[in-house]
N, C-alpha and C positions, 0 to 999 in steps of 0.2 A: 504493500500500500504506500503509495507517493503523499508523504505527510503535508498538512498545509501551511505548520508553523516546522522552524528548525533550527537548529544551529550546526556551524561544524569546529570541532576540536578536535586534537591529536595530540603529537609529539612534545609539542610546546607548552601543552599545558598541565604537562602528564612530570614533565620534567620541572617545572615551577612548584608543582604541589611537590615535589619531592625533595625538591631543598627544604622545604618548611616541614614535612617529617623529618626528616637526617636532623632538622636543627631544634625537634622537638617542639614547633611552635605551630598549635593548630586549633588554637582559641585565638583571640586577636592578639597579636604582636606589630613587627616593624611590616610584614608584607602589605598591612591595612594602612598603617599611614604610606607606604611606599604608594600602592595603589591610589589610597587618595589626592597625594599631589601629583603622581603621571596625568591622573582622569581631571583634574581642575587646569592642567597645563596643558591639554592636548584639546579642552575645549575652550580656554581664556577665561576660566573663572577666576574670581577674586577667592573663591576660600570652595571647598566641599567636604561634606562628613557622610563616611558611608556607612550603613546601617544594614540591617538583615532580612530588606524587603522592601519592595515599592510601596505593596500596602500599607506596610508599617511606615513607610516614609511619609503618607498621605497623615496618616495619625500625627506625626512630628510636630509636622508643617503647621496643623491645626493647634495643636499644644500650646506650639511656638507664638502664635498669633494672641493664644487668652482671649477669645471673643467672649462676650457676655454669654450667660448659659440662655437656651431658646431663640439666640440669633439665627438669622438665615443666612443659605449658603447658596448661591444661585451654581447650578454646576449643570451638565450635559446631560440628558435623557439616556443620549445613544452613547452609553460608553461603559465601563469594568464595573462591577457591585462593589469596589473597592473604595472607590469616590463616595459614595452615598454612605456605605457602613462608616468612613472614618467623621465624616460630619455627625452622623447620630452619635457615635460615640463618646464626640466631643462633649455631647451637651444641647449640641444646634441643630437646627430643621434644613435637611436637603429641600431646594426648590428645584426643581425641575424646568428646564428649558430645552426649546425645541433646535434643532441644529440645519445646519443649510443643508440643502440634500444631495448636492456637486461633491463638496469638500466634507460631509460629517461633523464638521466644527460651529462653536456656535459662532454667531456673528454679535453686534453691536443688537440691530434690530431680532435677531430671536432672543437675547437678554432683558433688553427693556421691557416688554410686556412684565418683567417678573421682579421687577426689579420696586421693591416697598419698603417703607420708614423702618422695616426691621432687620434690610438687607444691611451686612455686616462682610461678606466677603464675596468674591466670585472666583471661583473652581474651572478653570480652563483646559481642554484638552486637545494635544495635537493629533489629532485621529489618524491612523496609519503613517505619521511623520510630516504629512502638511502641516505648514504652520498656519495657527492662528493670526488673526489680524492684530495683533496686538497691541496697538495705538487705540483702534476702535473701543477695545475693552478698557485703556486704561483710563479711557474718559470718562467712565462713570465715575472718577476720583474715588473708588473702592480699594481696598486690599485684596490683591491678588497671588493666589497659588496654581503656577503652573506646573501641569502635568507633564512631564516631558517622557512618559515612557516609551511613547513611540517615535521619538523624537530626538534620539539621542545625537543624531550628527544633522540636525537639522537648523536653519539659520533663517533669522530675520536681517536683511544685508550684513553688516558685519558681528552680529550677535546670535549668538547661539542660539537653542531654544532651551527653556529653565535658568535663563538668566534674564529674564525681560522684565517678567513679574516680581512679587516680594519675597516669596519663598518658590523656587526651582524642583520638583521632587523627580526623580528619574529611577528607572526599574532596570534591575538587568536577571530577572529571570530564563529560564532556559531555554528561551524561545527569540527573546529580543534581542537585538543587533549587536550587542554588548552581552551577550551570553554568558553567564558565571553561572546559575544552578539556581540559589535564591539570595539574593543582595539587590540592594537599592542605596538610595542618598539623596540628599537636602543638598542645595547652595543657597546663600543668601548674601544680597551686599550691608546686609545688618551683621553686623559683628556678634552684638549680643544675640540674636538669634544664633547664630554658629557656635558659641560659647556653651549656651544653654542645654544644646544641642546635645553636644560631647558628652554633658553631664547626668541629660535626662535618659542615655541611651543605655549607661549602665546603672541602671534602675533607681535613677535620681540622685544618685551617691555624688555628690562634692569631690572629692578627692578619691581614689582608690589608695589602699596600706603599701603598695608599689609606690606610687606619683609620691609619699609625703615621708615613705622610709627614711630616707638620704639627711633630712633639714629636721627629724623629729624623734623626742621618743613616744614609746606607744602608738607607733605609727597605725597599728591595725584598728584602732578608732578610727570611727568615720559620723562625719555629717549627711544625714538625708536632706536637701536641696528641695526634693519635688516626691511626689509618689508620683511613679512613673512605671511603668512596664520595661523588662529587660530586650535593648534594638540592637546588642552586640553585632557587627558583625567576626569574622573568621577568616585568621591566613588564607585559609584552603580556596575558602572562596577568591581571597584577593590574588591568590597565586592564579588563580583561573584569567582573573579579570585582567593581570599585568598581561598576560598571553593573547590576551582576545584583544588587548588595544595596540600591539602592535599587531594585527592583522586586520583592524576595522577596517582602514583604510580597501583593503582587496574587497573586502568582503560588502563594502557599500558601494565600490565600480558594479561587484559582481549581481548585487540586487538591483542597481540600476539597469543593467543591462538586459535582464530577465523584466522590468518597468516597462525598458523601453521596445523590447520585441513585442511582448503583450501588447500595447498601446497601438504600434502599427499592425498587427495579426488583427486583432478585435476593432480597430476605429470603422471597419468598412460592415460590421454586422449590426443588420437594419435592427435587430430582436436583443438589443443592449445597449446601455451605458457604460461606457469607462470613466473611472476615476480621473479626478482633474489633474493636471501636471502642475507643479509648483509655479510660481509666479518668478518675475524673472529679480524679483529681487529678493528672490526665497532659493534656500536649497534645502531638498527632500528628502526622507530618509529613509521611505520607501519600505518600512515594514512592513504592511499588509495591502492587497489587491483590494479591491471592492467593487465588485461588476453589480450591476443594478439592470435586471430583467424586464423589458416593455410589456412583459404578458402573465397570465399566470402558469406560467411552465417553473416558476424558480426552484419548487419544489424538485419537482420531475427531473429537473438539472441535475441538483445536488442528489439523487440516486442512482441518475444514470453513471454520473461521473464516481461515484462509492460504486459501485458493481464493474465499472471499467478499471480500478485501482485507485481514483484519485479519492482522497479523504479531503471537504471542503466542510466551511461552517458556516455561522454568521458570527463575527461580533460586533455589535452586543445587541442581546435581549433589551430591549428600552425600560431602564429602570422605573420608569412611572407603571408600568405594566405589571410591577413584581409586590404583590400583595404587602409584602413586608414592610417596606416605605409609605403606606399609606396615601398613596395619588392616584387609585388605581378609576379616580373621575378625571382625573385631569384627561384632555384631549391636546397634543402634539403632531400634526398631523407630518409632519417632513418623517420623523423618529418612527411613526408605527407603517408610514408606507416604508422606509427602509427594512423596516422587521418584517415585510411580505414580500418583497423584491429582492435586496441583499444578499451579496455570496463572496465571502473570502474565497480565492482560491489561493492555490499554492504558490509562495514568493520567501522564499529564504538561500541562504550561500549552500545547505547540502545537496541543492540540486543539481543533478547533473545536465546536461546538453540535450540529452533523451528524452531523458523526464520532461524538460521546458517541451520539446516538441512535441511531444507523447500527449499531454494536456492544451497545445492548442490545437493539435490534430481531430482530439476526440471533443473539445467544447465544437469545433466547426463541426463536427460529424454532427454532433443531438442539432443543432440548429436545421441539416439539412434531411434529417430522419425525420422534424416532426414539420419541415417545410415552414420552418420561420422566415 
């Protein structure tokens, strides 16, 4: 089965973890700050703290902020359950907003409908690696937390994406372009937020009996700061992640390149939409495809293409849709037509040459089987 998400590793990263065994170091040590400052210097961040998951970074972020409890959080319909659960968790109410249905992203105009005397933050996401308009949004004079998890080598002209906003969160799960297994991380051009950050990640401790050995006695007292939840991240993982950024590079030619066959293969089929290509003063980062169906065959797609080998999905479920969050009246109409049309297909570096051909051979075949 030709998977739709992927990563590739090898030698390099097989060899990375294993200095950090030999050297006994496989809770967090020097490979986690190593990793931190290659990834803030390869993207021109002012500061990054890596943590031990995107989701959990989205929790940080919110932390970091102290919004009043029952504020509102204006954030995307169309995007991860990860976004919504860390707003409740905080304390605050997800508002739900509807996304442009080109790009997946919200705009200016599908925020403001949502936007009330209790709105307190807005929740941004780079869907598949297009960047948001991000000017648009910061004119609500709001605080902003952008998502950058599919966004990692993606730029608004000379700025990155997760450095535009107030707080940056970025994922490198085992799927994203930045592939380590499970780790994420904050940037911020707040100090004190990065400060806070470091501290609230090992379970709100002030100081670790390490950090304050050398300058004290009774070093192993410690001050609690915050009650916070443990966001450690792990050599292992950082050994992974020093391996994958020198290779991003190849590996964001090589999804572009699989972008941009797709885009010429598919522009000329009457019974689709293709995803928009970034703007010219944007560069993309091309994590996930998003074909959007003229008919109601999307279904009938997504089997035919699972019974020919290809495994495809949707993401996302439209969180207003999902009992749990309690929206389940609200009406978004861009977000629930993407939930009946919508289909990731396959776009990552482990595919081969075959495989690309193999999946636009057979999407062209269902189109002329059922005479689209």
């Amino acid at each position: 089965m030709i998977s739709v998400f992927g990563s590739k590793v090898g030698e390099e990263e097989i060899a990375e973890i294993r200095t950090s065994i030999e050297n006994q170091w496989i809770g967090m040590g020097p490979k986690t700050k190593l990793f931190e400052d290659r990834f803030a210097e390869r993207l021109d961040l002012k500061n990054f703290v890596m943590l031990n998951s995107g989701s959990n970074s989205l929790h940080m972020a919110l932390k970091l902020m102290d919004l009043p409890k029952n504020s509102e959080v204006v954030l995307p319909a169309f995007t991860w359950i990860s976004c919504a659960t860390a707003v409740v968790l905080s304390g605050c109410k997800p508002v739900f907003c509807d996304v442009d249905p080109g790009s997946q992203n919200v705009t200016y105009d599908t925020i403001a409908p949502r936007i009330t005397k209790k709105t307190k933050a807005i929740m941004v996401v780079h869907y598949g690696g297009k960047p948001v308009k991000m000017e648009e949004i910061k004119a609500f004079d709001l605080p902003v937390i952008e998502d950058a998890a599919h966004a990692v080598d993606s730029k608004i002209g000379m700025k990155y994406c997760g450095d535009i906003g107030d707080i940056g969160v970025y994922s490198f799960d085992g799927v994203k372009n930045l592939a380590i297994g499970e780790a994420g991380g904050i940037t911020s051009k707040n100090e004190e937020y990065i400060e806070r950050a470091k501290k609230l990640r090992y379970c709100g401790i002030e100081k670790s009996g390490f950090e304050t050995s050398a300058t004290r006695d009774r070093w192993w007292e410690y001050n609690v700061m915050d009650l916070f939840m443990k966001m450690l991240p792990d050599d292992i993982s950082a050994s992974i992640g020093l391996a994958q950024l020198k290779k991003l590079d190849k590996h964001q030619k090589y999804r572009k390149y699989i972008w941009d066959l797709y885009q010429e293969e598919f522009s000329g089929l009457p019974w689709l939409d293709i995803p928009e290509n970034a703007d010219k003063d944007e560069q993309h980062s091309y994590f996930t495809y998003l074909i959007r169906l003229k008919n109601d065959k999307r279904d009938k797609l997504a089997k035919y293409l699972y019974d020919k080998g290809i495994y495809t999905t949707l993401r996302y479920q439209p969180l207003h849709m999902i009992p749990i969050y309690g929206s389940m009246d609200l009406k978004l109409k861009n977000s629930e037509i993407l939930n009946e049309v919508g289909l990731n297909i396959p776009l990552h570096p482990n595919l081969s040459k075959s495989d690309i051909e193999y999946i636009i051979e057979t999407l062209k075949k269902f189109g002329k089987e059922y005479r689209l």
